[in-house]
C-alpha positions as CSV (number, residue, x, y, z in Angstrom):
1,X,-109.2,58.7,129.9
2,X,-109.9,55.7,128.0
3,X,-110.3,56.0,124.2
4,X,-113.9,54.8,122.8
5,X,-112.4,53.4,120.1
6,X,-110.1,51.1,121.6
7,X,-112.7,49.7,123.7
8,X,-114.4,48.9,121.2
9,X,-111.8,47.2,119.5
10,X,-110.4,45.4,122.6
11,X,-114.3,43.9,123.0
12,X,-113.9,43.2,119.4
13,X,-110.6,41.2,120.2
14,X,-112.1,39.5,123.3
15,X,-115.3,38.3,121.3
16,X,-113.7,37.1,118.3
17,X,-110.8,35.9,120.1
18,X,-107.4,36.6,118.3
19,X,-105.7,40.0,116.8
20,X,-106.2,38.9,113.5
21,X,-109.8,37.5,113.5
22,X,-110.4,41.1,115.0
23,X,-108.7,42.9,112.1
24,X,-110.7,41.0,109.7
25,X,-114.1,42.0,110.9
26,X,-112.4,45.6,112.1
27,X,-111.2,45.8,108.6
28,X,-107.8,46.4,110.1
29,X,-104.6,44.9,109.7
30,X,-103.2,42.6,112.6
31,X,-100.3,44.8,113.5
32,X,-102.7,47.6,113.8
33,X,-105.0,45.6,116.5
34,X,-101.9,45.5,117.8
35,X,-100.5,48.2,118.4
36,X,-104.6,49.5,119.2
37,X,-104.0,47.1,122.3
38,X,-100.6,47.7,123.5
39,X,-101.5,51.6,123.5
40,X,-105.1,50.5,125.6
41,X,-102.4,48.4,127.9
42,X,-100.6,51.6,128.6
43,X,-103.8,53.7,129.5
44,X,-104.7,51.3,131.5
45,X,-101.1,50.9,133.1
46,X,-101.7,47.1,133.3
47,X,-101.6,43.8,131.2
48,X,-105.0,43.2,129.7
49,X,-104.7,39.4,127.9
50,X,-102.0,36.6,128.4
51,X,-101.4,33.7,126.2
52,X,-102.3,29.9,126.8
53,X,-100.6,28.5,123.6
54,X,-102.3,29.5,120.8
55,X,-105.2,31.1,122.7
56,X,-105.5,34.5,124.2
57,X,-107.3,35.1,127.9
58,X,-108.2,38.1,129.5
59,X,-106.0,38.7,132.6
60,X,-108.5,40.1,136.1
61,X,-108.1,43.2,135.0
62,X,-108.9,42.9,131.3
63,X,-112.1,40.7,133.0
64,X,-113.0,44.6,135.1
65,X,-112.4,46.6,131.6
66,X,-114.7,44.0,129.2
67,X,-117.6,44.2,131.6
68,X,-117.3,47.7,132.1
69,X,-116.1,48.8,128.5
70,X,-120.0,46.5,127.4
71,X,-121.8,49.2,130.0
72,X,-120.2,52.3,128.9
73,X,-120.7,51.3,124.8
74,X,-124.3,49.8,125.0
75,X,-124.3,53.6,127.1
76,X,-122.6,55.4,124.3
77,X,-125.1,53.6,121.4
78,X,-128.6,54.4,123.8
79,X,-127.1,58.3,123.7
80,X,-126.7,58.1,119.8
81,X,-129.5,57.1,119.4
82,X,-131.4,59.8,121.7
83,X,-129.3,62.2,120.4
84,X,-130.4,61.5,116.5
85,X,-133.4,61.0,117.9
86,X,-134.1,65.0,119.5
87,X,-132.2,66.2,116.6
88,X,-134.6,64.4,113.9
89,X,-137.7,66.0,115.8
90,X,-138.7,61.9,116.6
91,X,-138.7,63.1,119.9
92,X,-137.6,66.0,122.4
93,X,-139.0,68.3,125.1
94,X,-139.7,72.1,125.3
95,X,-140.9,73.5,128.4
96,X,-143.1,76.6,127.4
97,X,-144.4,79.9,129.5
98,X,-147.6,81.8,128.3
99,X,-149.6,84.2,129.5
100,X,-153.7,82.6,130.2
101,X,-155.3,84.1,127.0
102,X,-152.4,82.8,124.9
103,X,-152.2,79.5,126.5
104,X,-156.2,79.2,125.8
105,X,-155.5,79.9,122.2
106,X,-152.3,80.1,120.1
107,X,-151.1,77.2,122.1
108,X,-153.4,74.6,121.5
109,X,-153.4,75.2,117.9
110,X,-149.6,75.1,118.0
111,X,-149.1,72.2,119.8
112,X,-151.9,70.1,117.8
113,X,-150.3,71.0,114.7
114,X,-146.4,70.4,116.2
115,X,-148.3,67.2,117.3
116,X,-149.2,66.2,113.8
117,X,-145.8,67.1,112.5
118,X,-143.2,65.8,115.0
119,X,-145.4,63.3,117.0
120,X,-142.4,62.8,119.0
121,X,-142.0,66.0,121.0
122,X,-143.9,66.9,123.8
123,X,-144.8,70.4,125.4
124,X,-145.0,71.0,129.1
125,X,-146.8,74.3,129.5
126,X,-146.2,76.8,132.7
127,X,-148.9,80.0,132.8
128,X,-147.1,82.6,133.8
129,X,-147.7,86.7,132.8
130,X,-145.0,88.9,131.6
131,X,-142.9,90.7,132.5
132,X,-142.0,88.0,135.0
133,X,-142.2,85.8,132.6
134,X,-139.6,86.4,130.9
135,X,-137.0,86.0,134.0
136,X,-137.8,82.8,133.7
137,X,-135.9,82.0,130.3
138,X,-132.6,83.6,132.0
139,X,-133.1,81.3,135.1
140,X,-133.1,78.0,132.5
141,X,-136.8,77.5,133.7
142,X,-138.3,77.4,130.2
143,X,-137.3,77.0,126.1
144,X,-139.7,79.8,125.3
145,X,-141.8,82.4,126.5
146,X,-145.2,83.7,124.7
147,X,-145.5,87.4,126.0
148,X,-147.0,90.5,125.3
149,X,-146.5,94.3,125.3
150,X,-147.9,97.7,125.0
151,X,-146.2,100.4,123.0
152,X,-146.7,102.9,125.6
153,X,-145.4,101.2,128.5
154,X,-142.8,98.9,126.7
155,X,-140.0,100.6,128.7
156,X,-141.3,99.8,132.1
157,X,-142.1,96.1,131.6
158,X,-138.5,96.1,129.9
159,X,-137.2,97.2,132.6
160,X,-139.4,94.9,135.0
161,X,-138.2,92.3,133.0
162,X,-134.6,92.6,133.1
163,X,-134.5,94.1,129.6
164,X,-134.8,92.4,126.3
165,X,-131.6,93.2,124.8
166,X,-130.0,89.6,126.2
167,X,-133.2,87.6,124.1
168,X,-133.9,86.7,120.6
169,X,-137.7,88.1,119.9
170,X,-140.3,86.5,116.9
171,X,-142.9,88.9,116.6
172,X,-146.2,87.1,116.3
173,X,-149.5,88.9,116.0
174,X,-151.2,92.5,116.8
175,X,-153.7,91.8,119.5
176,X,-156.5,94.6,119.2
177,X,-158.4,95.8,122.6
178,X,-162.5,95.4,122.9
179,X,-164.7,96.5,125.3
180,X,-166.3,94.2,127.2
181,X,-169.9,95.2,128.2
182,X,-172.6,93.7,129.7
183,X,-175.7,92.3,127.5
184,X,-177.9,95.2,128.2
185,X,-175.7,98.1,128.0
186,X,-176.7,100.5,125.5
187,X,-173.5,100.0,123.8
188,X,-173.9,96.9,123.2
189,X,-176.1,97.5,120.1
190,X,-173.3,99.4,118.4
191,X,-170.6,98.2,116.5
192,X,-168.1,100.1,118.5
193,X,-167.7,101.9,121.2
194,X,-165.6,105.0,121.8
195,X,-163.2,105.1,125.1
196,X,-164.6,108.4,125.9
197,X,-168.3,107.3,126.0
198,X,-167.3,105.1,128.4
199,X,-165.9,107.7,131.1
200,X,-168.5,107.9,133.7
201,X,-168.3,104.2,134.0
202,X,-167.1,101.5,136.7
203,X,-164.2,99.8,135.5
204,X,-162.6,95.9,135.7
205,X,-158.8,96.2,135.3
206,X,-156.3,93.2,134.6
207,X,-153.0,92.3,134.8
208,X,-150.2,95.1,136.6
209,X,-148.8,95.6,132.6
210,X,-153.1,95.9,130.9
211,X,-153.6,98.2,133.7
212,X,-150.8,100.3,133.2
213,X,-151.9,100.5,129.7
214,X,-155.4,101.4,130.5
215,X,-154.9,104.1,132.4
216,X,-152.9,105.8,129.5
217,X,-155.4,105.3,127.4
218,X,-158.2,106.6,129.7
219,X,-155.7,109.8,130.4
220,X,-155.6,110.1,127.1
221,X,-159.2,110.5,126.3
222,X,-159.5,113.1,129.3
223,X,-160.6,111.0,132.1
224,X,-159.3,108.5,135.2
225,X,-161.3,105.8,135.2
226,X,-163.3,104.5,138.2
227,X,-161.2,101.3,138.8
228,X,-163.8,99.0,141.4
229,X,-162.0,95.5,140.9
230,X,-158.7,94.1,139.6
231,X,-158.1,90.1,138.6
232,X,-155.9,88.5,136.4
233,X,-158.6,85.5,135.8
234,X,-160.3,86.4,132.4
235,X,-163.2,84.0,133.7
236,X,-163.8,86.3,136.6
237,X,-163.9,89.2,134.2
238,X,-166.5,88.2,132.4
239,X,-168.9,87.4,135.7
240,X,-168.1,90.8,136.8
241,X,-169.2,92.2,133.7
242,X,-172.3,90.4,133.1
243,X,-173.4,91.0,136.7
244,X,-173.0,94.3,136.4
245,X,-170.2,95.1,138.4
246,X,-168.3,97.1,135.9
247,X,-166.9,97.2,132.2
248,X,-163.6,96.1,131.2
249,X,-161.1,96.5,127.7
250,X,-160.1,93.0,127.1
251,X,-157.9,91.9,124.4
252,X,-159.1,89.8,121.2
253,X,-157.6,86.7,122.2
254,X,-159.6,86.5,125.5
255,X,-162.6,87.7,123.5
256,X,-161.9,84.6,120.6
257,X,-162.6,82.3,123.5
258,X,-165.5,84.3,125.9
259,X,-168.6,81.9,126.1
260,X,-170.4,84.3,128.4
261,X,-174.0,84.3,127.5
262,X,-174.5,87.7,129.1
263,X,-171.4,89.7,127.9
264,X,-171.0,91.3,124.5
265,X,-167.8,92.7,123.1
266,X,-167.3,95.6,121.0
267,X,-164.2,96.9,119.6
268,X,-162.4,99.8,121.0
269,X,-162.5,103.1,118.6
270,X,-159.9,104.6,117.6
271,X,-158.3,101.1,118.0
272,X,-155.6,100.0,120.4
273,X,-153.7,96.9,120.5
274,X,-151.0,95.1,122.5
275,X,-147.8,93.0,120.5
276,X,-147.7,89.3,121.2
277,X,-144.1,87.6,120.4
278,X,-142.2,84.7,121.4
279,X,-138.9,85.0,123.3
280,X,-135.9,82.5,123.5
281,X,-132.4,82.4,124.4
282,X,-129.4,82.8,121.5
283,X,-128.7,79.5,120.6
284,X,-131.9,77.6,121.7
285,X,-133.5,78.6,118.0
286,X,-130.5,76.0,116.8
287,X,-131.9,72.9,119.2
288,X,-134.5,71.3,116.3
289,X,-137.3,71.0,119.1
290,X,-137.5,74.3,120.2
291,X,-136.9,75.7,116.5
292,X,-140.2,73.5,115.8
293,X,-141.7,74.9,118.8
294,X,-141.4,78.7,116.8
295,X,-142.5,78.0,113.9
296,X,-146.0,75.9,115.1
297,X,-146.6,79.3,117.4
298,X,-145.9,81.5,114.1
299,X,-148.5,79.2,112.2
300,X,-151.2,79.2,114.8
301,X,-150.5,83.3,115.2
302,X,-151.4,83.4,111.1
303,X,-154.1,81.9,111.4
304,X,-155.3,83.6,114.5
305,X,-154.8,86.8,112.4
């Protein structure tokens, strides 16, 4: 393997065009260019310059190693400089997996204000639900993962996940749960609305891991719930709900961004919630992008708060 710093100094030699005049803009001593060059000679296992009286000339092969040692320096300098670059936050990529609700809120406020920070980095954005989500950091197909959880059924969506033990977790915001009703329900005049009023009602569900939630809660206000549609598109939700189809328990973040005209939301009593946290992989914290990434999704979770 040829030494970087020989070929530097052996184009350095075959610019300038002596050992000496080398060393003087090397800041090395003659003998020491030459000895840099007779070690390069034995790497290479071949003569690199000849002598033409006073004059030194590169020999076919030294002719191969100067155009070659110019490719794989000016190749060297461009990765430096990318490098210092990523590491300075002037630039850098971080591929990021949300769940819909998330992606329609905490993550435009984090990327506008990693925008304005680090206008160098950009964010490609994958929607995808947890618990498979989260697969997806193990499988190298994402820098982070925005995902949520309920208390009660933490320990199956860990284990649908894979576990969480192998991931580095930032906690981010409680999400609390509201009802969503439609405009002319009677408790839509009320400023909330207990689980248990709701029982003889027809029910939206959402998501495999919200469902599994709501049923624990419904079983734990005394009824099963009359479940007559189930879609992960919060957009749907809503239509079903203002057209009378059904009621739902949404979370707060799909409420912060429901434009429904006929659909009101009302907050669940006693309150329930679900955990929303970033996920990474040990060691990823340490790459500056992704580290940025974090901190713009723990500013945009204050503020969501």
């Amino acid at each position: 393997m040829l030494d970087s710093r020989q070929l530097q100094t052996f184009l350095t030699v075959v610019t300038s065009g002596s050992y000496s005049a080398a060393g003087r803009e090397l800041g090395y001593t003659q003998p020491a260019i030459s000895q840099q060059m007779r070690a390069l000679e034995r790497r290479a296992g071949t003569v690199l310059f000849t002598r033409v009286g006073r004059q030194m000339r590169l020999t076919e092969a030294g002719e191969i190693l100067a155009r070659a040692a110019t490719q794989v320096l000016a190749g060297l300098q461009a990765a430096e400089e990318q490098v210092a670059a990523v590491a300075g936050l002037r630039a850098g990529h971080v591929r990021l997996a949300a769940f819909p609700s998330a992606s329609a809120t905490l993550v435009p406020r984090a990327v506008a204000g990693l925008t304005q920070r680090s206008p160098g980095l950009r964010v490609s954005l994958v929607d995808a639900e947890p618990p498979q989500s989260l697969p997806l950091l193990r499988r190298g197909e994402c820098d982070v993962v925005l995902a949520f959880s309920y208390s009660d059924v933490d320990a199956d969506a860990g284990a649908d996940a894979g576990g969480l033990a192998d991931l580095l977790e930032y906690p981010l915001l409680n999400d609390p749960l509201h009802f969503l009703l439609p405009a002319s329900h009677p408790g839509a005049k009320r400023r909330s609305v207990k689980i248990a009023e709701l029982a003889g009602e027809r029910w939206i569900a959402g998501c495999p891991v919200c469902r599994r939630h709501f049923l624990r809660v419904c079983e734990a206000a005394g009824f099963q719930p009359d479940i007559v549609c189930s879609t992960d598109d919060n957009l749907a939700v809503q239509s079903l709900v203002a057209a009378g189809v059904g009621v739902a328990l949404m979370p707060n973040l799909v409420v912060s961004v429901m434009r429904h005209p006929g659909v009101v939301s009302r907050p669940a009593s006693p309150q329930v919630h679900r955990t929303v946290a970033a996920y990474t992989l040990p060691g990823l914290q340490k790459v500056p992008a992704v580290a940025a990434v974090l901190v713009s999704l723990a500013d945009a979770a204050r503020k969501s708060s």
